[in-house]
ROFI-527822 format. One record per residue (C-alpha): residue number from 1; chain; x, y, z. Coordinates in nm, 2 decimals. Layout:
ROFI-527822
{marba NUM; "A"; {X; Y; Z}}
...
//
This chain:
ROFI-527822
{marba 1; "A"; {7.65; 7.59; 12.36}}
{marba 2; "A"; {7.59; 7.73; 12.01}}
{marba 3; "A"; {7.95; 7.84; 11.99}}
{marba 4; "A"; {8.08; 7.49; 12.08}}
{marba 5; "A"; {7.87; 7.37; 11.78}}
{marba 6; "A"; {7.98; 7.64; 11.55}}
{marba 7; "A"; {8.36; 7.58; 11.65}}
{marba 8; "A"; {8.29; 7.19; 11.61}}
{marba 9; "A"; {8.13; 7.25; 11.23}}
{marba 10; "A"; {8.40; 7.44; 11.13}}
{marba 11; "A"; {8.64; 7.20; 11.27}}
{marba 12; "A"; {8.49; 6.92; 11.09}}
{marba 13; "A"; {8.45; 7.13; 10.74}}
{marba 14; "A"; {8.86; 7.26; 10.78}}
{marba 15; "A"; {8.95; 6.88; 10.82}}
{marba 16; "A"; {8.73; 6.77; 10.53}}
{marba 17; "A"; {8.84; 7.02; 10.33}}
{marba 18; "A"; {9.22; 6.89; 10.37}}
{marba 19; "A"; {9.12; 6.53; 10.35}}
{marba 20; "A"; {8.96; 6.60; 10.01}}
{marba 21; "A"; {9.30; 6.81; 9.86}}
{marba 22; "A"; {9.52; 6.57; 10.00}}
{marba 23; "A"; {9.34; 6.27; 9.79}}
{marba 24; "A"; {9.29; 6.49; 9.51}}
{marba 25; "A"; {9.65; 6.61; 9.49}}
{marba 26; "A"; {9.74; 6.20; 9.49}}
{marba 27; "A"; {9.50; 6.14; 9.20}}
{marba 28; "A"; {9.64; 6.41; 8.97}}
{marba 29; "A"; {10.04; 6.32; 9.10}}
{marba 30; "A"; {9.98; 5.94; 9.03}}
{marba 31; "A"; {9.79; 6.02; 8.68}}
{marba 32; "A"; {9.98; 5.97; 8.39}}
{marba 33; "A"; {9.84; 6.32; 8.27}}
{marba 34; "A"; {9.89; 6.59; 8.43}}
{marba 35; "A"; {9.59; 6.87; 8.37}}
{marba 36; "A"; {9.81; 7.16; 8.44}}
{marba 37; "A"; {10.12; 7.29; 8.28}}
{marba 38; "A"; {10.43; 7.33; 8.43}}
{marba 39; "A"; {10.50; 7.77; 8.42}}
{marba 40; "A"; {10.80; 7.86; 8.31}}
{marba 41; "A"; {10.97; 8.10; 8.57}}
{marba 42; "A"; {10.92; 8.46; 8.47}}
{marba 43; "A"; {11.24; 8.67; 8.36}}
{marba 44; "A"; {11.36; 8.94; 8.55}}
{marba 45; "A"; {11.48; 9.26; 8.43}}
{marba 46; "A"; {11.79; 9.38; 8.52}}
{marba 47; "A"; {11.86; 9.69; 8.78}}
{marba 48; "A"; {12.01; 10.02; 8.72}}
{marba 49; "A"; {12.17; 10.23; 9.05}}
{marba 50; "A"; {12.07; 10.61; 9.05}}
{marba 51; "A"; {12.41; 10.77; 9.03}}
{marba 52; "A"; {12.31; 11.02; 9.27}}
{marba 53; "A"; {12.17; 10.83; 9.57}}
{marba 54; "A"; {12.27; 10.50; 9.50}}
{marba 55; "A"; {11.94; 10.30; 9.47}}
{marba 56; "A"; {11.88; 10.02; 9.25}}
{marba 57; "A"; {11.58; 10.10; 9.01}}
{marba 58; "A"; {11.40; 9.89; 8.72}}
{marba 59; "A"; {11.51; 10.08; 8.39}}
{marba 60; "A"; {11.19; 10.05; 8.24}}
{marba 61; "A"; {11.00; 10.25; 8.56}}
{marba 62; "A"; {11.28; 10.47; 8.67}}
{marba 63; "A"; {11.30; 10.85; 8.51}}
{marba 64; "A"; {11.61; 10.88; 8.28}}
{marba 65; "A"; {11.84; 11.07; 8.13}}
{marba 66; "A"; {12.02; 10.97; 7.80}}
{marba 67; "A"; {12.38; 11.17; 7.72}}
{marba 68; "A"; {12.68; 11.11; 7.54}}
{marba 69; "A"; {12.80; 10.86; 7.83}}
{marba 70; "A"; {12.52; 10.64; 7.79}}
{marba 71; "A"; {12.16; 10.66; 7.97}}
{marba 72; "A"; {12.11; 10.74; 8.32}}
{marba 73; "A"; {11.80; 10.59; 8.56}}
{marba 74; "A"; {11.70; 10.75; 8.82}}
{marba 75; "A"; {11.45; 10.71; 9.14}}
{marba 76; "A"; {11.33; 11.05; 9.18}}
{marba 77; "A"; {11.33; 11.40; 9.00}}
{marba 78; "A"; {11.48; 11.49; 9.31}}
{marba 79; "A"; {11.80; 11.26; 9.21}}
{marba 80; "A"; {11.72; 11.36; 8.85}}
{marba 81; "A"; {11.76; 11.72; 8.96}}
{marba 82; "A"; {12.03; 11.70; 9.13}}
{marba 83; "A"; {12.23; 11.49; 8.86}}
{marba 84; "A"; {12.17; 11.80; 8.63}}
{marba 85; "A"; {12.28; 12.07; 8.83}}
{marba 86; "A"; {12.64; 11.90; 8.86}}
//
């Protein structure tokens, strides 16, 4: 019995709770100001592969090597390692 009621409240508070943000979301889309901003998508960095394994890695996380050939990203001081033993 008292789990019936429980389920039934929140039932009731679930469906009130949508009722409410669907007539709210229709009041700020049919405003002719809009409160909130519209984000500008965030930029992406671009990936580097580890020359010794192969996986991509974000340059500005990765370990790296610079040398007369250019810089060199790695994922691990494993792949690091192994790069400089070559």
């Amino acid at each position: 019995m008292i789990a019936r009621v429980l389920l039934w409240g929140v039932l009731i508070v679930l469906v009130l709770r949508a009722i409410f943000r669907f007539f709210g979301g229709l009041i700020e889309g049919g405003s002719s100001q809009s409160t909130s901003k519209p984000r500008s998508p965030d930029r992406g960095e671009m990936m580097s592969r580890d020359p010794v394994c192969g996986t991509f890695v974000v340059p500005s996380k990765a370990l790296s090597i610079r040398d007369p050939r250019g810089t060199h990203y790695f994922c691990s001081e494993k792949c690091r390692d192994a790069f400089l033993a070559r």
